[in-house]
C-alpha positions as a printed NumPy array, in Angstrom:
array([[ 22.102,  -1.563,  -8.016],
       [ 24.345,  -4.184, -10.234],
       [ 23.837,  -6.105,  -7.695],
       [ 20.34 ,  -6.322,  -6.984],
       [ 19.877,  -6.899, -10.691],
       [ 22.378,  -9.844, -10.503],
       [ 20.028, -11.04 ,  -8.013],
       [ 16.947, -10.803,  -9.824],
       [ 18.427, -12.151, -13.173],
       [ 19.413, -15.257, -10.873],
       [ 16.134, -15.283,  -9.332],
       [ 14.445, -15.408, -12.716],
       [ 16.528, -18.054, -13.992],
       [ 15.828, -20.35 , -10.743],
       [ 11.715, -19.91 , -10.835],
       [ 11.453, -20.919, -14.22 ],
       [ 13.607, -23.567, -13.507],
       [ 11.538, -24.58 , -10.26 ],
       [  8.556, -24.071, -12.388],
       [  9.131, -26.811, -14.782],
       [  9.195, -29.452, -11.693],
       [  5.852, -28.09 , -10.319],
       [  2.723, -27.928, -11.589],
       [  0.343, -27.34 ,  -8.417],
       [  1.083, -24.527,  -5.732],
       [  1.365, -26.056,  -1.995],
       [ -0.484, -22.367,  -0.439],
       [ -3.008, -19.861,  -1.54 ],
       [ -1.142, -17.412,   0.491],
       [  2.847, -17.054,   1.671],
       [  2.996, -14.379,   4.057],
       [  6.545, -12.974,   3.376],
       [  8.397, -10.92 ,   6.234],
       [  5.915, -12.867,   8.386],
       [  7.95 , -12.289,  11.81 ],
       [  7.946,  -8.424,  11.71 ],
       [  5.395,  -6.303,  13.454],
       [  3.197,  -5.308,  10.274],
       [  3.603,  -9.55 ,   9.043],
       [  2.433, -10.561,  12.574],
       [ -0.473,  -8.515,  12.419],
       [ -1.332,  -9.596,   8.548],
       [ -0.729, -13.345,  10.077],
       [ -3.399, -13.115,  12.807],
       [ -5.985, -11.324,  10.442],
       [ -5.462, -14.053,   7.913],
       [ -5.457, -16.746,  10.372],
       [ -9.052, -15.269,  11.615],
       [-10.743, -14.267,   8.744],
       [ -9.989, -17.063,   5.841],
       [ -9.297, -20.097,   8.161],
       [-10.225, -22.311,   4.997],
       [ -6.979, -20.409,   3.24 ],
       [ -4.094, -22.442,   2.922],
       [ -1.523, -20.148,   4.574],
       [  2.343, -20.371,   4.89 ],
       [  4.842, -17.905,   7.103],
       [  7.653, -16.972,   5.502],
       [ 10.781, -15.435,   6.571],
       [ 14.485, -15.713,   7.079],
       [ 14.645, -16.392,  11.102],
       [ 13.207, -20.66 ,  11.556],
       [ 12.99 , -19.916,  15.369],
       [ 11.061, -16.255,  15.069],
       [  8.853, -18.379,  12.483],
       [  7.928, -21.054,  14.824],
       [  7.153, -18.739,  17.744],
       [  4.68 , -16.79 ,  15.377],
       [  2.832, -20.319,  15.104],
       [  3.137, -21.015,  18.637],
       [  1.479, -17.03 ,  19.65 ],
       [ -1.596, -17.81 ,  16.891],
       [ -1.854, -21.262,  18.084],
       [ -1.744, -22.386,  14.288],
       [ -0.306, -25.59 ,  12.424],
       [  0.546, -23.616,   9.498],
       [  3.704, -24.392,   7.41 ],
       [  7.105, -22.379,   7.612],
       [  8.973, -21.233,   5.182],
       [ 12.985, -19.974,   5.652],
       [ 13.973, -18.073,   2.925],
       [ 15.834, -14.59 ,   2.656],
       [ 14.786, -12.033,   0.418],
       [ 18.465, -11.282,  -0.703],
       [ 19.021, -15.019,  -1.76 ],
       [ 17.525, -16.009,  -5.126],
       [ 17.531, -19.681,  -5.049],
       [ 15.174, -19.198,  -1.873],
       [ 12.471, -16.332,  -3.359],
       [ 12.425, -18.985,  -6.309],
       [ 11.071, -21.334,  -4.074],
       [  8.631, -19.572,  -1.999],
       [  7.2  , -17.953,  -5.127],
       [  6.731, -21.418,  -6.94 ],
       [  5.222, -22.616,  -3.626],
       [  2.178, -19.881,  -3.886],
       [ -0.582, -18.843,  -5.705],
       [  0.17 , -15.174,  -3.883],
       [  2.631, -14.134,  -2.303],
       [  1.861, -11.329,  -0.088],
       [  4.765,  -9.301,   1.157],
       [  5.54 ,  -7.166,   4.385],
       [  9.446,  -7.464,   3.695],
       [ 10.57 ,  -3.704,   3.133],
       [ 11.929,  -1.592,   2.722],
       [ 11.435,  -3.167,  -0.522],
       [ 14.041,  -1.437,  -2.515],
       [ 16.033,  -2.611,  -0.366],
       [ 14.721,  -6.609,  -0.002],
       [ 11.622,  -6.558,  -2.208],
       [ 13.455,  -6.804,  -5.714],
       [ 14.502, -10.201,  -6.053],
       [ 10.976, -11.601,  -4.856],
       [  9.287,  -9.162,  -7.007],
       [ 10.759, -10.656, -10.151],
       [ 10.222, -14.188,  -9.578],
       [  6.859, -13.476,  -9.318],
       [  6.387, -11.668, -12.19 ],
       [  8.586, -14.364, -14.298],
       [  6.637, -17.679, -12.911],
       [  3.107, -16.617, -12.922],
       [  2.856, -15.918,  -9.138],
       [  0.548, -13.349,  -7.807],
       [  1.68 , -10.607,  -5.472],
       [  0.799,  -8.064,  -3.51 ],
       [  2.898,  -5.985,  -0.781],
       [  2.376,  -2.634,   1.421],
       [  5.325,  -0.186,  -0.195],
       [  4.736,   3.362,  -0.696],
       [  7.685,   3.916,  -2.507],
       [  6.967,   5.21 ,  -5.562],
       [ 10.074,   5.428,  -7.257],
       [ 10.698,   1.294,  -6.647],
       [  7.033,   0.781,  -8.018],
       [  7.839,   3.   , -10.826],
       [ 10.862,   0.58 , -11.284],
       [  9.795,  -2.695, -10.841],
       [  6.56 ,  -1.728, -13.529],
       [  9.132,  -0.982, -15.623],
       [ 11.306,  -4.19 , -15.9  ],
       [  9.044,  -6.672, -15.071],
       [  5.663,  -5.725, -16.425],
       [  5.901,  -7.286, -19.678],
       [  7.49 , -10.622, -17.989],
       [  3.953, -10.855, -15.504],
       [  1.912, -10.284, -18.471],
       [  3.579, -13.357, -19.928],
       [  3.294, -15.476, -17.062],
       [ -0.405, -14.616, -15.973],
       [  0.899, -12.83 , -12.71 ],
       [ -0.84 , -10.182, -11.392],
       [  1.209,  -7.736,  -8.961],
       [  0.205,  -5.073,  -6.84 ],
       [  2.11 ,  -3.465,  -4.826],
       [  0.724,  -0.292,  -2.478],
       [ -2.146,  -2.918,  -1.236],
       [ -1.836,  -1.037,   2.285],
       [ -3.006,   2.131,   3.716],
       [ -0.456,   3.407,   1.116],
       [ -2.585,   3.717,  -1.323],
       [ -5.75 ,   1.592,  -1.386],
       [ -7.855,   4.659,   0.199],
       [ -6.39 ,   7.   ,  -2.202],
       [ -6.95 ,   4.845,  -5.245],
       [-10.128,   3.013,  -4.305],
       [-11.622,   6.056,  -3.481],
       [-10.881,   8.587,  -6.267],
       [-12.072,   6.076,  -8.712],
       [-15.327,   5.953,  -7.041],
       [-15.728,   9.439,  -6.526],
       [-15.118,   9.809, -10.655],
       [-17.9  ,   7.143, -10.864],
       [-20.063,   8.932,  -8.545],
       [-19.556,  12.087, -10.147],
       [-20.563,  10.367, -13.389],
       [-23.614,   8.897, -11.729],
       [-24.506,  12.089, -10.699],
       [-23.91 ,  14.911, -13.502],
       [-23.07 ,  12.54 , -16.355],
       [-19.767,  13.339, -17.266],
       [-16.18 ,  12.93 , -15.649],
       [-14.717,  15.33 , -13.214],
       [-12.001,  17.837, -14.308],
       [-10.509,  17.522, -10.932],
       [-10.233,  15.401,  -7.491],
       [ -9.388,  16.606,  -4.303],
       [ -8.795,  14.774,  -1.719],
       [ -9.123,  16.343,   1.691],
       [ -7.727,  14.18 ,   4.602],
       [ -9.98 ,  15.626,   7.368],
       [ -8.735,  13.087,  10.344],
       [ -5.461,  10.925,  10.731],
       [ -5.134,   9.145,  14.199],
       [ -2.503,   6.448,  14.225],
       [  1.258,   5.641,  14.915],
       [  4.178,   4.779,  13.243],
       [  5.757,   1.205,  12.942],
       [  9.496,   0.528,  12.964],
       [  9.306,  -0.677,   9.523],
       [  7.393,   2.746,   7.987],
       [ 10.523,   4.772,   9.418],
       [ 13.257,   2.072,   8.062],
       [ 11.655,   2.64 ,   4.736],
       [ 11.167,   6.588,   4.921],
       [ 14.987,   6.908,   5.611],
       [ 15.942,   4.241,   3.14 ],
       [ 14.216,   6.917,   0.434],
       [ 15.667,   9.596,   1.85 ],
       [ 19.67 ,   8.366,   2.041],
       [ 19.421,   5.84 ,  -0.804],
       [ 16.6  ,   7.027,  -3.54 ],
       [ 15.63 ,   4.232,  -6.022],
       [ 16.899,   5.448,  -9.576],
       [ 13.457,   7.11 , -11.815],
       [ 13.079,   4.082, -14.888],
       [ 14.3  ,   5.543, -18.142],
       [ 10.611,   5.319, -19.591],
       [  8.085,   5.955, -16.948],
       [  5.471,   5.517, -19.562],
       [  3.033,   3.234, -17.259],
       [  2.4  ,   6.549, -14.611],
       [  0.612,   8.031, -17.226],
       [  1.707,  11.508, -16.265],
       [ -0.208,  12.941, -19.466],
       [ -3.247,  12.137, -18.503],
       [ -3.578,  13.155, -14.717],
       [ -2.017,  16.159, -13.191],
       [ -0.607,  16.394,  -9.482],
       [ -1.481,  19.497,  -7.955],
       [  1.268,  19.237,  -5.34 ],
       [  0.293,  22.748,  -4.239],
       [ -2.834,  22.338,  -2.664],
       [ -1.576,  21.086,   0.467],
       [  0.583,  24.148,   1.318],
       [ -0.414,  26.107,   4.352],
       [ -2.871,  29.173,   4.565],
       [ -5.305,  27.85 ,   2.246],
       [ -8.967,  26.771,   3.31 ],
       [-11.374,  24.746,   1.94 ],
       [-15.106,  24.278,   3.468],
       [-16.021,  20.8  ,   4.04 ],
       [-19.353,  20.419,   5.771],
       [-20.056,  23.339,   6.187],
       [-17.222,  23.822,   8.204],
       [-14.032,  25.774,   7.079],
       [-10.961,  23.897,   7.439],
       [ -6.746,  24.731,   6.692],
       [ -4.942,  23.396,   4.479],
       [ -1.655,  21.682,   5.338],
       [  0.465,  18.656,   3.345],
       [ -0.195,  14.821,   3.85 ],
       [  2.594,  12.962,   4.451],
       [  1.756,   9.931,   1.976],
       [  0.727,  12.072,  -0.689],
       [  4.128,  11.281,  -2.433],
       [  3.095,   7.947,  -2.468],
       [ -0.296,   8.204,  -3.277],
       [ -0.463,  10.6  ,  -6.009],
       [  1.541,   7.919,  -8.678],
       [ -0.551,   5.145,  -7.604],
       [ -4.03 ,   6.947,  -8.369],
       [ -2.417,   8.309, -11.771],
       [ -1.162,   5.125, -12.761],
       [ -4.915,   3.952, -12.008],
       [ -6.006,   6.185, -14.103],
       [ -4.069,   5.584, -17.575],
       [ -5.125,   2.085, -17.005],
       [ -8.718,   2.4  , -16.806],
       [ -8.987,   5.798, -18.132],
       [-11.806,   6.866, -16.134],
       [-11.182,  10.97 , -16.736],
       [ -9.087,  12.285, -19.437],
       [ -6.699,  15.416, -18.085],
       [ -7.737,  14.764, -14.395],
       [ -6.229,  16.997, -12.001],
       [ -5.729,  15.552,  -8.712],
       [ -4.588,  16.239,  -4.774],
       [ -4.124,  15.252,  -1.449],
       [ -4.076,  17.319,   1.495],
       [ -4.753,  17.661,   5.344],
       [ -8.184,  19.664,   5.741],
       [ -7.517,  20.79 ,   9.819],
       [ -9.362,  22.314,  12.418],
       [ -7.234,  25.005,  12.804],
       [ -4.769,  27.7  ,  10.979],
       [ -2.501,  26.35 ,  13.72 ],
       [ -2.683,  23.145,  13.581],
       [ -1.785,  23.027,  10.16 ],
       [  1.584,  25.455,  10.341],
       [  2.167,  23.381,  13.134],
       [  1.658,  20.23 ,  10.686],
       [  3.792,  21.605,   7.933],
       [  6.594,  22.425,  10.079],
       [  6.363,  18.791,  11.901],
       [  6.788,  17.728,   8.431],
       [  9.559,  19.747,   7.323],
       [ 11.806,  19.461,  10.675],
       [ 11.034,  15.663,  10.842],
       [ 12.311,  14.731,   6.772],
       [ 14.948,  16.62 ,   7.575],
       [ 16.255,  14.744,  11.134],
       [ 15.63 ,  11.363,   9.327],
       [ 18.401,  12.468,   6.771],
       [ 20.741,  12.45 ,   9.033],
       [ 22.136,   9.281,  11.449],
       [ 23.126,  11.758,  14.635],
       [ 20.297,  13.283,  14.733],
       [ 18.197,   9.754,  14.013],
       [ 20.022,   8.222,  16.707],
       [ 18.745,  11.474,  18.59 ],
       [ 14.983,  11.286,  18.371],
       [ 15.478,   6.832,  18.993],
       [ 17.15 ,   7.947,  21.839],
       [ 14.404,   9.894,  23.446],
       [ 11.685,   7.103,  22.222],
       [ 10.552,   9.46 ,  19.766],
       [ 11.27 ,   6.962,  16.572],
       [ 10.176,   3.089,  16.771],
       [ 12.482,   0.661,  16.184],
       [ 12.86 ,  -1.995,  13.453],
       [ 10.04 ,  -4.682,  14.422],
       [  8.391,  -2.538,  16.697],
       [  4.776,  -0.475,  16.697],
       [  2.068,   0.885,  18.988],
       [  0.396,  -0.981,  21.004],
       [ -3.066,  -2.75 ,  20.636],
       [ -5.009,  -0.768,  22.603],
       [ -3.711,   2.336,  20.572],
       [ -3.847,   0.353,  17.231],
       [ -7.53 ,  -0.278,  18.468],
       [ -8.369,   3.761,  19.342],
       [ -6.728,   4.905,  15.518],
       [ -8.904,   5.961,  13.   ],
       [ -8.997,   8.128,   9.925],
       [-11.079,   9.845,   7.126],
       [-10.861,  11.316,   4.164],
       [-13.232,  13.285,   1.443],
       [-13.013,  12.95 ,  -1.871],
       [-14.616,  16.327,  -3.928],
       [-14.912,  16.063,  -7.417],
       [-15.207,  19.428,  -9.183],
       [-16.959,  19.392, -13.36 ],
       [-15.932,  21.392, -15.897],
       [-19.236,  23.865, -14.921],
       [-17.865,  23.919, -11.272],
       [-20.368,  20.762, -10.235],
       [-19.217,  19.057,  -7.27 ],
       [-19.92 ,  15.612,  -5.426],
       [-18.462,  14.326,  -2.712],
       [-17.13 ,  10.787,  -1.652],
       [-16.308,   9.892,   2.077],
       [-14.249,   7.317,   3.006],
       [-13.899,   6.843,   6.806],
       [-11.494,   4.511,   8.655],
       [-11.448,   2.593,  12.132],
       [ -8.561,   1.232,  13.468],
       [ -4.807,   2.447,  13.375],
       [ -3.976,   3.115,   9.707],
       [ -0.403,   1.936,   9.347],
       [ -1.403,  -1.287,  11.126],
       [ -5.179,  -2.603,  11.122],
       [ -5.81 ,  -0.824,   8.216],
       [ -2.282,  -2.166,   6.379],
       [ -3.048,  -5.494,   7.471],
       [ -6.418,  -5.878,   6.213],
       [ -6.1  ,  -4.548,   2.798],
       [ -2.972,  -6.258,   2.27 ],
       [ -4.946,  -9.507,   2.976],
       [ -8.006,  -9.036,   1.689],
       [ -5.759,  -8.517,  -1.506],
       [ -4.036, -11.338,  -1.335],
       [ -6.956, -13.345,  -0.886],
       [ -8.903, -11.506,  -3.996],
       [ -6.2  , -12.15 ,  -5.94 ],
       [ -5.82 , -15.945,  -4.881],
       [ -9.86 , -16.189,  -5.872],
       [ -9.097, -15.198,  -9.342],
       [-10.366, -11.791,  -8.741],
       [ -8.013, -10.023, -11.139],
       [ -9.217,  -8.034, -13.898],
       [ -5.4  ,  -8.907, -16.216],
       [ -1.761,  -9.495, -15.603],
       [  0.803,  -7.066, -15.357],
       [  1.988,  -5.301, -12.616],
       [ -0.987,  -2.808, -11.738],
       [ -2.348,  -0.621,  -8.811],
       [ -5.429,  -1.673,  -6.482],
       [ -8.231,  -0.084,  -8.423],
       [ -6.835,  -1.218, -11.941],
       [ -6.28 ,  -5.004, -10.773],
       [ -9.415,  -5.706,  -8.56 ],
       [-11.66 ,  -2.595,  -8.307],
       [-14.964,  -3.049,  -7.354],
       [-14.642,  -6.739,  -5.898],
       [-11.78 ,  -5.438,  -3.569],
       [-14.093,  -2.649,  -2.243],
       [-16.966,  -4.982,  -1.776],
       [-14.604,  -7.376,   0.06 ],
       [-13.303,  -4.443,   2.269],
       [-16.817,  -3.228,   2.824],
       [-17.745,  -6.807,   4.469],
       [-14.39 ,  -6.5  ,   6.417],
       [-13.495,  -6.321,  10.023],
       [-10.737,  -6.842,  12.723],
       [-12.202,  -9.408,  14.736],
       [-10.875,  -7.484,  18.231],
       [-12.49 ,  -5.099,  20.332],
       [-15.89 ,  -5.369,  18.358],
       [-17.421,  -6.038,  14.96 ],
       [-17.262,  -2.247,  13.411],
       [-16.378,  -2.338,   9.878],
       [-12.679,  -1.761,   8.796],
       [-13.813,   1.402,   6.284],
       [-17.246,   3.024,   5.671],
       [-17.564,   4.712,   2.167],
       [-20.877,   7.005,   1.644],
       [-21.685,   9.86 ,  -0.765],
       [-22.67 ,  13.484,   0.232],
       [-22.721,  17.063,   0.272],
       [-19.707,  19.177,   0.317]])
């Protein structure tokens, strides 16, 4: 840890340095980590969908860099730099308005970048779900980004702009609808159909056998004013979602998610003493034991290296760099239902429905669609915030007009109001 915040102070020191010399930025966008499998992806949708962007690969690897340009057929510039050296995040972040960054784990490469953001007024956004380095980085660096102007949002993937995008418009719904706040969300996850990628399991064990350190004064997750209920998702329990009754099991990013959407709300404040959840809502008493214990036995086989090396053995792990493969990126999909509950026992309900493979087309296209938001000025303040308390509304409108560009036109998410 002395280390990384060696690094950082170095990296600090070296973008305001680089900042007196420069007063333009060369790219809209620098795609960090551009060379691994979730960066390719976030390359090509970028490349496709804002060709007028000024765009710029980044990573540590010049020859992995210039066969990314060669595969997309694209002229952009390349940018070596390694996340652990400070002189070089100095330069990439005074060479952006955004840097956008697939680099994780990120408590384990994402500090250093993170800060000389925040310190020279460059915009960021990344795809972590871990909480506890979010927690961190808000900490130290929030008061340097509101100096500088920079906005930075990290969880700009599937982890957690469903989660936080779409509790805040359920509240607003539910507002629209009965006039006052909820007293509760819960958010049932009703279909998940997707794979891993090599750099979701690198940062799940990095969590697991190296936990970021909890900030001394985690004042910013607003823990007063929205409750977790991390029991909901335990097994046995039932919940009837249109009209059909479904079982209750855990969701696997709900550790992730949770923070982000309470976070959201001490920011905006949208409902005072919210209680919130996230849970699988399954078919079947057996498929969610079967969940649960899938859960349980997996967290608890990443822990260890033998039995790691185990399930890479028998395929059952990707590796670093690796994912599924189009056509399966193509056939994922997912969908979730948002039920507000009033203080009278009122309900609404918000559904937010997915196409693609969530880890990857999903990832990539909120993570962009971020990055370019926040390169258009989107940004409702500096600091270092979450996806609904930086951009909101125009980020949902943007993802609502959004699509892959493969395998047909459908939109990327579908949001629509309804009965429970």
């Amino acid at each position: 840890m002395a280390l990384a915040t060696a690094t950082m102070r170095a990296a600090t020191a070296a973008m305001r340095g680089a900042r007196r010399f420069s007063t333009t930025r060369d790219y809209d966008i620098v795609l960090f980590g551009a060379t691994g499998f979730a960066g390719r992806l976030a390359a090509e949708y970028a490349l496709r969908a804002h060709p007028s962007k000024r765009i710029a690969f980044a990573g540590r690897d010049a020859a992995k860099l210039e066969a990314l340009k060669a595969s997309l057929d694209s002229d952009a510039d390349v940018i070596v730099a390694d996340a652990a050296d400070a002189a070089d995040v100095a330069r990439v972040a005074a060479a952006a308005t955004v840097v956008a960054s697939t680099a994780g784990p990120y408590a384990k490469f994402g500090s250093p970048l993170f800060g000389a953001c925040a310190a020279g007024g460059t915009h960021y956004c990344d795809i972590t779900g871990e909480a506890q380095w979010i927690a961190l980085m808000a900490h130290e660096h929030d008061g340097a980004a509101k100096a500088s102007g920079a906005t930075l949002v990290p969880a700009s993937g599937f982890d957690s702009v469903p989660s936080d995008l779409g509790c805040q418009l359920a509240v607003r719904r539910h507002v629209d609808v009965h006039g006052a706040a909820p007293t509760r969300v819960d958010n049932y996850v009703t279909k998940m159909r997707g794979a891993f990628q090599g750099g979701t399991i690198d940062t799940v064990v990095n969590e697991i056998t190296n936990p970021t350190p909890r900030p001394p004064t985690p004042s910013l997750e607003g823990v007063a004013k929205t409750k977790i209920d991390w029991a909901k998702g335990r097994p046995f329990g039932t919940v009837a979602l249109g009209g059909t009754t479904r079982h209750l099991s855990p969701f696997i990013m709900a550790g992730a998610n949770c923070p982000v959407v309470r976070r959201s709300n001490a920011a905006l404040n949208y409902a005072d003493g919210l209680i919130y959840s996230e849970s699988m809502a399954l078919p079947s008493l057996k498929a969610a034991v079967t969940n649960a214990a899938a859960l349980g036995v997996g967290g608890a086989m990443l822990r260890f290296a033998p039995t790691r090396n185990l399930l890479r053995s028998r395929g059952m792990l990707p590796e670093s760099g690796a994912g599924p493969s189009r056509a399966k990126m193509l056939r994922g999909s997912y969908a979730m239902s948002f039920v507000t509950t009033g203080a009278n026992g009122e309900t609404t309900v918000t559904r937010w429905n997915g196409a693609g493979d969530p880890s990857c087309i999903s990832t990539t296209v909120f993570l962009v669609e971020t990055a370019v938001a926040l390169a258009e000025g989107a940004a409702a303040a500096p600091g270092v915030l979450t996806p609904a308390s930086a951009l909101g509304a125009p980020l949902l409108a943007r993802l609502r007009g959004a699509t892959w560009g493969e395998g047909g036109d459908a939109p990327v998410i579908t949001v629509d109001h309804g009965e429970a």
